[in-house]
TIKOLLUM-361340 format. One record per residue: x, z, y of N, C-alpha, C, O in turn; residue in three letters. Coordinates in steps of 0.001 Angstrom, whole numbers, padded with zeros to 6 digits, always signed. Layout:
// TIKOLLUM-361340
XZYXZYXZYXZYala...
This chain:
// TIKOLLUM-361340
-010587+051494-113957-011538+051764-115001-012899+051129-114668-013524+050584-115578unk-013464+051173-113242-014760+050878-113098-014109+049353-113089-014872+048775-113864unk-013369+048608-112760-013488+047302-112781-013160+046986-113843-013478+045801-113944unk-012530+047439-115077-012475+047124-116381-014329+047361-117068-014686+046702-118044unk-014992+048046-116595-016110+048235-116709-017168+046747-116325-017871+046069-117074unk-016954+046661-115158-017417+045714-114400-017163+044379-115072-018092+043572-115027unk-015847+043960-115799-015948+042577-116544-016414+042806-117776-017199+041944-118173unk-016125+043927-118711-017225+043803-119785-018417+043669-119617-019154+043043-120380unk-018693+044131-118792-020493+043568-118460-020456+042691-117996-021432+042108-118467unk-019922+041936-117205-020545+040333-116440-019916+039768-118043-020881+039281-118631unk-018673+039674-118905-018606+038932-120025-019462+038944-120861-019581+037954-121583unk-020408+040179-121036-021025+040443-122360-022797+039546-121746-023619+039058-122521unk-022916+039586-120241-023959+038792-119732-024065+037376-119725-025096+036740-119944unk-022507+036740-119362-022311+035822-119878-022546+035226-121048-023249+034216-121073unk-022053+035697-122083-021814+035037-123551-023849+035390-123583-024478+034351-123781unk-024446+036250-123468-025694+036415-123881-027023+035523-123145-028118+035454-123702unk-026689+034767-121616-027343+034099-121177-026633+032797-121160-027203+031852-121706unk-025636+032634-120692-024785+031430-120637-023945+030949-121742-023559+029781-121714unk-023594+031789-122794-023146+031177-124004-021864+030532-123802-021471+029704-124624unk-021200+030826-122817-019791+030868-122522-019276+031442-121521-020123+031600-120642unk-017908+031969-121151-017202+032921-120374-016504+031987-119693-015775+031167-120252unk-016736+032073-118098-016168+031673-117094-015315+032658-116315-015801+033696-115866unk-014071+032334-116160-013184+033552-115745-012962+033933-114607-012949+035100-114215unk-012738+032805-113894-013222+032859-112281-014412+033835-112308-014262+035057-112322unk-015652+033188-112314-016481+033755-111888-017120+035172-112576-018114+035823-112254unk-016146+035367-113638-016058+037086-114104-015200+037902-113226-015323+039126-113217unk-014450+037371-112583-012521+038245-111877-014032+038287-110232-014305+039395-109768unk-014443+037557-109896-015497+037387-108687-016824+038707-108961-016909+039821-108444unk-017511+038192-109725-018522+039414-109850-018153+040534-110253-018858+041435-109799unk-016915+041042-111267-016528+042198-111347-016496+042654-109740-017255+043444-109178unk-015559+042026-109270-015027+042346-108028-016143+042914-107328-016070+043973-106706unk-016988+042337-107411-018202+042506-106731-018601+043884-106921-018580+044868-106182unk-018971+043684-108119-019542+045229-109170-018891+046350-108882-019393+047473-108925unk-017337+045991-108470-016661+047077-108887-016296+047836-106958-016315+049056-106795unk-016104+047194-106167-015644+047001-104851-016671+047527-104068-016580+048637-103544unk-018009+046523-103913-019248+046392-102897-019805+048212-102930-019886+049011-101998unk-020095+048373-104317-020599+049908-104685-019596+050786-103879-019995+051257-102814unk-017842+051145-104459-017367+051501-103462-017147+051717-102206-016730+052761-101705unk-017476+050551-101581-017320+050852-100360-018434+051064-099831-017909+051247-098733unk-019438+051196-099632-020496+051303-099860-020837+053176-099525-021419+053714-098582unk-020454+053515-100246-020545+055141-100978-019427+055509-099647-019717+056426-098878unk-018416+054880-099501-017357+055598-098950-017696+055410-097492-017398+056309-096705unk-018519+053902-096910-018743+054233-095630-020195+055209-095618-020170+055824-094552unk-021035+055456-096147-021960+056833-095940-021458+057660-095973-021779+058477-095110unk-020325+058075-096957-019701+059385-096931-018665+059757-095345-018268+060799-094824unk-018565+058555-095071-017233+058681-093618-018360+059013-092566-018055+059955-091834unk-019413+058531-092363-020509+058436-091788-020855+060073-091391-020836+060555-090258unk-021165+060748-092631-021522+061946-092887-020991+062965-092475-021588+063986-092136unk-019600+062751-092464-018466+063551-092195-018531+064120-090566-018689+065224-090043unk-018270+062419-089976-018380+062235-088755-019077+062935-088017-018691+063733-087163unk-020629+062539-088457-021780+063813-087667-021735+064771-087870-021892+065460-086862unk-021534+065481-089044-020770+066775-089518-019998+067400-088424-020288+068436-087825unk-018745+066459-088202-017462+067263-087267-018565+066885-085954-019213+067870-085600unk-018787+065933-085389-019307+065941-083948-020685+067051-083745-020775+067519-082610unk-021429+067362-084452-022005+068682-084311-021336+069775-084751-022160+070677-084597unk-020478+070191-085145-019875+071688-085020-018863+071523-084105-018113+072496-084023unk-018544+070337-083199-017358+070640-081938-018351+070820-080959-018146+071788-080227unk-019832+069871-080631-020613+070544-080049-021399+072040-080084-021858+072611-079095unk-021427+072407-081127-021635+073622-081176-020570+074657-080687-020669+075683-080015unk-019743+074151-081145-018567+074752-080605-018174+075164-079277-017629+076253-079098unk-018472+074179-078127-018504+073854-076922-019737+074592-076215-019778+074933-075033unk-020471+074721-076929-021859+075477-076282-021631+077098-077034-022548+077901-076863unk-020903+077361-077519-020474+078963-077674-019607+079319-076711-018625+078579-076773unk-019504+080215-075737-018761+080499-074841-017184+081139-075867-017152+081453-077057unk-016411+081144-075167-014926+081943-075666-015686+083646-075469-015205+084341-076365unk-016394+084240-074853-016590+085461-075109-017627+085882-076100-017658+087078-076386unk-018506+085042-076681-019173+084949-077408-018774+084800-078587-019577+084918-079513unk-017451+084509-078811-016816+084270-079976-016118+085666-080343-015921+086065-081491unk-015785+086324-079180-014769+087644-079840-015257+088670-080297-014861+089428-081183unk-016420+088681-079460-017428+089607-080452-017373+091054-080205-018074+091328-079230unk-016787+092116-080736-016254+093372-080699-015465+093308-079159-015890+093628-078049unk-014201+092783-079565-013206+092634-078322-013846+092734-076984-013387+093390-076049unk-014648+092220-076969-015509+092622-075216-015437+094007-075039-014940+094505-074029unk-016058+094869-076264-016352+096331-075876-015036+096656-075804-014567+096962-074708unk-014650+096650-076355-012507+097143-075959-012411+097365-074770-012339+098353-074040unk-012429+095489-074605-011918+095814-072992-012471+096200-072215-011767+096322-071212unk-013716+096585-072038-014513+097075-071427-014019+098451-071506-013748+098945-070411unk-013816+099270-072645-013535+100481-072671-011593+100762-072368-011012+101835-072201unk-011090+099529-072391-009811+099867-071453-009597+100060-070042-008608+100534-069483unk-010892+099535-069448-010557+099042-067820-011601+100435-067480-011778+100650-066281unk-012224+101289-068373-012856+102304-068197-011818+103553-067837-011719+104436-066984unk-011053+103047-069100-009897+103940-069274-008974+103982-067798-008744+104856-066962unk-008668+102844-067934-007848+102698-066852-008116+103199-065361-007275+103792-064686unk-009437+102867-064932-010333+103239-064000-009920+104917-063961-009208+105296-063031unk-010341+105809-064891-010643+107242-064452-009078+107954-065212-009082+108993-065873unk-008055+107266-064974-006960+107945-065103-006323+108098-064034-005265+108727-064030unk
């Protein structure tokens, strides 16, 4: 769709400055129009992602495993209590 987009406009620029349609070089600048933008968008977005995941595995890494369970500490704490005075 966007590259069906992309040759109506380089044709309709054509015929309005150049006064004739070159097909090559419509199938070329669509391409252009339609491709360059894409990829474009998609390497910032991969980009984004990336630092995204590499700061929450570092974060991740700087939370201890007991820091994560939260509650569960007091448990066991109150099992080995248990255990202790039985």
């Amino acid at each position: 769709m966007v590259f069906l987009i992309a040759v109506a406009l380089d044709v309709a620029y054509q015929l309005i400055v150049l006064q004739w349609i070159y097909p090559v070089e419509t199938l070329i600048v669509a391409t252009m129009l339609a491709l360059v933008p894409c990829m474009v968008v998609r390497a910032v977005g991969n980009r984004v992602v990336t630092v995204m995941r590499q700061r929450r595995l570092l974060h991740m890494k700087r939370v201890s495993p007991d820091d994560l369970r939260g509650a569960s500490d007091n448990s066991r704490a109150t099992d080995r209590h248990d255990l202790t005075h039985q």
